[in-house]
Structure formats: C-alpha cells, structure tokens
C-alpha positions as CSV (number, residue, x, y, z in Angstrom):
1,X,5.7,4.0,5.5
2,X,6.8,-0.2,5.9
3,X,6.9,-1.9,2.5
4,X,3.7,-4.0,2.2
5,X,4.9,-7.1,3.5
6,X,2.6,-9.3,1.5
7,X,3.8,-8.7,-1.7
8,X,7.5,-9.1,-0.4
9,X,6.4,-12.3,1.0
10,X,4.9,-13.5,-2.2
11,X,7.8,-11.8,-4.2
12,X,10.0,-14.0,-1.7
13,X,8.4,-17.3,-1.9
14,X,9.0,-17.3,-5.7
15,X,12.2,-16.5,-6.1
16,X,14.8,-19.5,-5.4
17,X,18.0,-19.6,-3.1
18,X,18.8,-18.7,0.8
19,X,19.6,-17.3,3.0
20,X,17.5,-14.4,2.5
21,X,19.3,-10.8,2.5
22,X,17.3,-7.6,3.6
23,X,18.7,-4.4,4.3
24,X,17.2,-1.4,6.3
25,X,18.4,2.0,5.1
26,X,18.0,4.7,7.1
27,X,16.5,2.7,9.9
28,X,16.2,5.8,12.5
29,X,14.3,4.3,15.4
30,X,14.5,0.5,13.9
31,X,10.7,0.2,13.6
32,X,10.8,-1.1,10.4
33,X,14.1,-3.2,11.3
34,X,12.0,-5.1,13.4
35,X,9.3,-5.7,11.1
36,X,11.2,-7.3,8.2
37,X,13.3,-9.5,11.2
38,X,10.2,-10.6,12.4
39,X,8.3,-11.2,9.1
40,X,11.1,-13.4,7.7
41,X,13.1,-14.8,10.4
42,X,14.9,-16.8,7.9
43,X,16.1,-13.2,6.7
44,X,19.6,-11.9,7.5
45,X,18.8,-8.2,8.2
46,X,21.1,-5.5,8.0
47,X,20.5,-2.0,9.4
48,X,22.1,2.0,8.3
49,X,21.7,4.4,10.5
50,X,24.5,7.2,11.3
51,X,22.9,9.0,14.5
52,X,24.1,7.5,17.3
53,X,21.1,8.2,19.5
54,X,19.0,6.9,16.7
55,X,21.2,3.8,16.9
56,X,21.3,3.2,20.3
57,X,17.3,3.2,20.2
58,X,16.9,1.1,17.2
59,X,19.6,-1.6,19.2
60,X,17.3,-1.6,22.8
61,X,13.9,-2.0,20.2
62,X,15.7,-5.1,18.8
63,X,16.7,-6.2,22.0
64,X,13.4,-5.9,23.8
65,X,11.9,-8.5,20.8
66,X,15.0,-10.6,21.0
67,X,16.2,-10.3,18.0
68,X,19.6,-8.2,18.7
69,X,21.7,-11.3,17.7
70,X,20.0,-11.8,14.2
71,X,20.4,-8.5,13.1
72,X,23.9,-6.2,12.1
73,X,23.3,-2.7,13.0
74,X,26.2,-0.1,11.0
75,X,26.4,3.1,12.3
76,X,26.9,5.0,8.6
77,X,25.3,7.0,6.1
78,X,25.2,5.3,2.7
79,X,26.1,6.7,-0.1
80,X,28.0,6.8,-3.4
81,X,31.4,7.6,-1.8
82,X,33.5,6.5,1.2
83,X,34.3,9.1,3.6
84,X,32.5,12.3,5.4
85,X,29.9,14.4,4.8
86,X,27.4,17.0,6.1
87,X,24.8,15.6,7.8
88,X,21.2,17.6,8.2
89,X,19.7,16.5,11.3
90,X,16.1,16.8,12.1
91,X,14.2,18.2,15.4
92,X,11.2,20.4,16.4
93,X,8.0,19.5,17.7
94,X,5.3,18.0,14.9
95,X,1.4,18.5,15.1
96,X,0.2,16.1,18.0
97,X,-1.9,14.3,15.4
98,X,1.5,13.1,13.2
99,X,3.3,12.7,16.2
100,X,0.3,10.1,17.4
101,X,0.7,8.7,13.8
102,X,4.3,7.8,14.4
103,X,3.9,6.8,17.7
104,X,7.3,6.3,19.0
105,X,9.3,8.6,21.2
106,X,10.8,11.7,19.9
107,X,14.9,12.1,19.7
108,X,16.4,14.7,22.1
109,X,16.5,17.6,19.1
110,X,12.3,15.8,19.1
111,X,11.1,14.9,15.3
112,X,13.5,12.1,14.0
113,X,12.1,11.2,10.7
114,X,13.5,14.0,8.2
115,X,17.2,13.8,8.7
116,X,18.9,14.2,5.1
117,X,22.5,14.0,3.7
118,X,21.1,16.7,1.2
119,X,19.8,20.3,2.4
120,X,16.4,21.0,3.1
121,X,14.8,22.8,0.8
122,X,10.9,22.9,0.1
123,X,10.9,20.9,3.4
124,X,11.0,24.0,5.3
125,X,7.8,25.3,3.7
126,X,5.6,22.2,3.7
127,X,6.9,21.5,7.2
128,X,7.7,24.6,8.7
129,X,7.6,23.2,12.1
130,X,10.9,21.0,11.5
131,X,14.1,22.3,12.6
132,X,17.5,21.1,11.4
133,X,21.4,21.5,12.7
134,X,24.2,20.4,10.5
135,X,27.0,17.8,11.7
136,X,28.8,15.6,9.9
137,X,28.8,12.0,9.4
138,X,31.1,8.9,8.2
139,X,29.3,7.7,4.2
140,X,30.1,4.5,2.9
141,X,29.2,2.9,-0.5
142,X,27.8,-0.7,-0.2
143,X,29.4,-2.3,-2.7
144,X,32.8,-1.8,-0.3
145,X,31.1,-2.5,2.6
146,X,29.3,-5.4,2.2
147,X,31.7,-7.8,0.7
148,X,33.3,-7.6,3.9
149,X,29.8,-9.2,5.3
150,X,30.3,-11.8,2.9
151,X,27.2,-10.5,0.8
152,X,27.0,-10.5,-3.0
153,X,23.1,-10.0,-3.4
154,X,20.2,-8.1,-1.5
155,X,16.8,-10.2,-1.7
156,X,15.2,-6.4,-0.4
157,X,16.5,-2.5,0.3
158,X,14.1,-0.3,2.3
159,X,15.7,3.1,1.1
160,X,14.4,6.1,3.5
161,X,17.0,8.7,3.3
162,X,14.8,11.8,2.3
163,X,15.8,12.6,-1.2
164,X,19.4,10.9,-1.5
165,X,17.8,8.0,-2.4
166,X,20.1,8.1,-5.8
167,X,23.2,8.2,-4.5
168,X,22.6,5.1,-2.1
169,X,21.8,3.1,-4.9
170,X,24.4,4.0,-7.2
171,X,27.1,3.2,-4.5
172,X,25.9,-0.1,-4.7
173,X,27.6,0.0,-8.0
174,X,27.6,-4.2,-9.3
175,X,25.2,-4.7,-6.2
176,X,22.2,-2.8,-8.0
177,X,21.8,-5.8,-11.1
178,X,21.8,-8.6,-7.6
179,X,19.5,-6.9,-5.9
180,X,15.5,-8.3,-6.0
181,X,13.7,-5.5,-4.7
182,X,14.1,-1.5,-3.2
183,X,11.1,0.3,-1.8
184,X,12.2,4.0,-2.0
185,X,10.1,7.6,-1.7
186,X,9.5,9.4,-4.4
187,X,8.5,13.6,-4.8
188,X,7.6,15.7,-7.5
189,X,9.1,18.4,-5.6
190,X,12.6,19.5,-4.2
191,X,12.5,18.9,-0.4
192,X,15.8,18.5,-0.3
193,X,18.6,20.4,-2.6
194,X,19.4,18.3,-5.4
195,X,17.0,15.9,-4.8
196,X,16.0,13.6,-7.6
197,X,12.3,13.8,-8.5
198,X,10.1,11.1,-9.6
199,X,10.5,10.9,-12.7
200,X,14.2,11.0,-12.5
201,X,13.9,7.7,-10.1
202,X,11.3,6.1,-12.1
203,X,13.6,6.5,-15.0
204,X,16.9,5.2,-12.8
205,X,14.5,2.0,-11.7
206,X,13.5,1.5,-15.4
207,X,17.0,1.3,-16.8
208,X,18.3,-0.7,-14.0
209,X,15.9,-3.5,-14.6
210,X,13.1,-3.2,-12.0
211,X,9.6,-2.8,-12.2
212,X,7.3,-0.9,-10.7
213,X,5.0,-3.2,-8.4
214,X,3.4,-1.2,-6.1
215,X,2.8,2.8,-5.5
216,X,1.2,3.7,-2.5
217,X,1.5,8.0,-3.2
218,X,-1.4,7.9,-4.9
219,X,-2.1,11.5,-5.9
220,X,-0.5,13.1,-3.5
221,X,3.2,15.0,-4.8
222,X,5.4,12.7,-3.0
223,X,5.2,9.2,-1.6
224,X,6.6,5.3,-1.3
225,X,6.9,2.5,-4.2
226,X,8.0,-0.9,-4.4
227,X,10.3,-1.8,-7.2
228,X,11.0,-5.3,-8.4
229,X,13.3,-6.8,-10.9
230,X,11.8,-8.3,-13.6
C-alpha cells in the first residue's frame, strides 16, 4: 500500500531545507517509485531492489513516464550488514481478485510482492497459494552506501521488505536520527522467521524519536503506518 501522499506533502511543506531526499525500499515493480517522483519532482528519489527482473521492470516503468534520469535505481537488498545473503523469492499464481487489485504484470516465477530476506513462515498458511525458491543476494547497509551518493539525511523511507523491516533501519545506523519520515508494515504475527512484530516496531519507532502519524491496518493483524519524527 503507497504512503498517503497528503500527509507527506503537508509533513514536507513544513519542514525547512532542499533538495528533498526519498528513498523506495523494496521497490519490486517501481509502482510506488513513480509515485513519490511524480508527487515531488523536486524530490531526489532513490530506489532498492535486488531482483534483477524486478529491476529491469521498475527501470522501463520509469522510463515510460520520463523520469529514468531523476531517479537512482540500486540493485541490493538493504540490510544491517554488507555482503550476501539468502534471498526468499516469491512466485505462484494469486486469487484473480488480488491479482486485479495489484494490477500490474506478474514476474516470470508470477506473484512478485512477498519476496523476504527472512523465511516464510505463517506466510505459507495465510497464503498458501505463494510459492518461494531460495537464491542469494548482495545486502548493503545504508549508512555505507549512501555517503557515497553524497546523502546525510532522508526527508522519507518507504520500507516494504516483508518482515526485515528492522534490520534495514538499523543499518542506517547515524542515518536513522536524519531521517523525517519511514512508512513500514507492521504484523502481529510471524510471516516471516524472526520477524519483528508490532509491538517490537512500535517500540523501535518510539525510542528512535518518531511518532506515529498515520495507521492504515486498522483491525486487521498486520498492515502499513506512517512514522514521523517529532
């Protein structure tokens, strides 16, 4: 689910200096790339995404808008180390009713949206039609990447890495206390192994300084919020 844009724009508007900063995490197809470029096309945006079919799509949906040149695409999993690590990829065929939700093209393994850096775990019951293979994939931590891009704050992080949400933010390590705003998923259960639930996220949020502006889960057991510094 995209971050409501409103309340990034008004979250934005107040908050002084340029140029903006807004990083895409897990961008799969780039859908939601292309909605933060186009929303604020003062923004630099920055995209993560490690499978390269995945990549190559998110690259022609950027070109086909014309925004290929405004926006750096990194073909990496984030995490809280530099290096390599098993990579669960997702496939099957999903219920023709959340496929027409989507609404974009399946991958060649089909269903793109569940790939995970941590094992699936509950996943495979509430979703039993998702299939995964294991490969393996370069990590990298932000806070030695992006000093190398010349960048020493994040205005906004979209964080949609299926339950490794943690460990992307702790490898921004300084990065985290210059960083305005993360929308992130939270669960109450353990779709992926070792997943943090949402009350150990809320907690992380809390004690890094950010406030919880907007929760769009409702009462369902897992779901999307917005977190802002205060």
């Amino acid at each position: 689910m995209t971050a409501p844009l409103d309340v990034l724009a008004k979250h934005f508007a107040a908050a002084p200096g340029s140029p903006r900063v807004i990083l895409d995490i897990g961008a799969a197809d780039g859908a939601d790339t292309v909605r933060y470029a186009e929303q604020f096309p003062s923004a630099r945006v920055l995209a993560f995404e490690p499978l390269p079919y995945n990549v190559e799509e998110l690259k022609r949906a950027l070109e086909a808008k014309g925004l290929l040149d405004r926006v750096t695409v990194f073909q990496v999993a984030l995490s809280d180390t530099d290096g390599e690590t098993d990579f669960w990829v997702s496939g099957g065929e999903p219920p023709d009713k959340l496929a027409r939700l989507v609404g974009t093209a399946p991958g060649p393994r089909g269903w793109r949206y569940s790939s995970s850096m941590l094992e699936p775990l509950d996943h495979l019951k509430t979703f039993p039609w998702c299939t995964f293979e294991r490969e393996a994939v370069p990590t990298r931590r932000l806070d030695t990447l992006l000093p190398h891009e010349g960048i020493d704050r994040i205005d906004f992080a979209h964080v949609d890495v299926q339950g490794a949400e943690l460990q992307v933010l702790r490898g921004m390590g300084a990065l985290l206390e210059e960083t305005g705003a993360v929308w992130l998923e939270v669960s109450d259960h353990e779709l992926y192994r070792g997943q943090p639930l949402r009350h150990e996220v809320e907690e992380f949020m809390s004690s890094n300084g950010f406030e919880l502006a907007v929760s769009a889960d409702g009462d369902r057991p897992q779901g999307d919020q917005l977190w802002i510094r205060g």
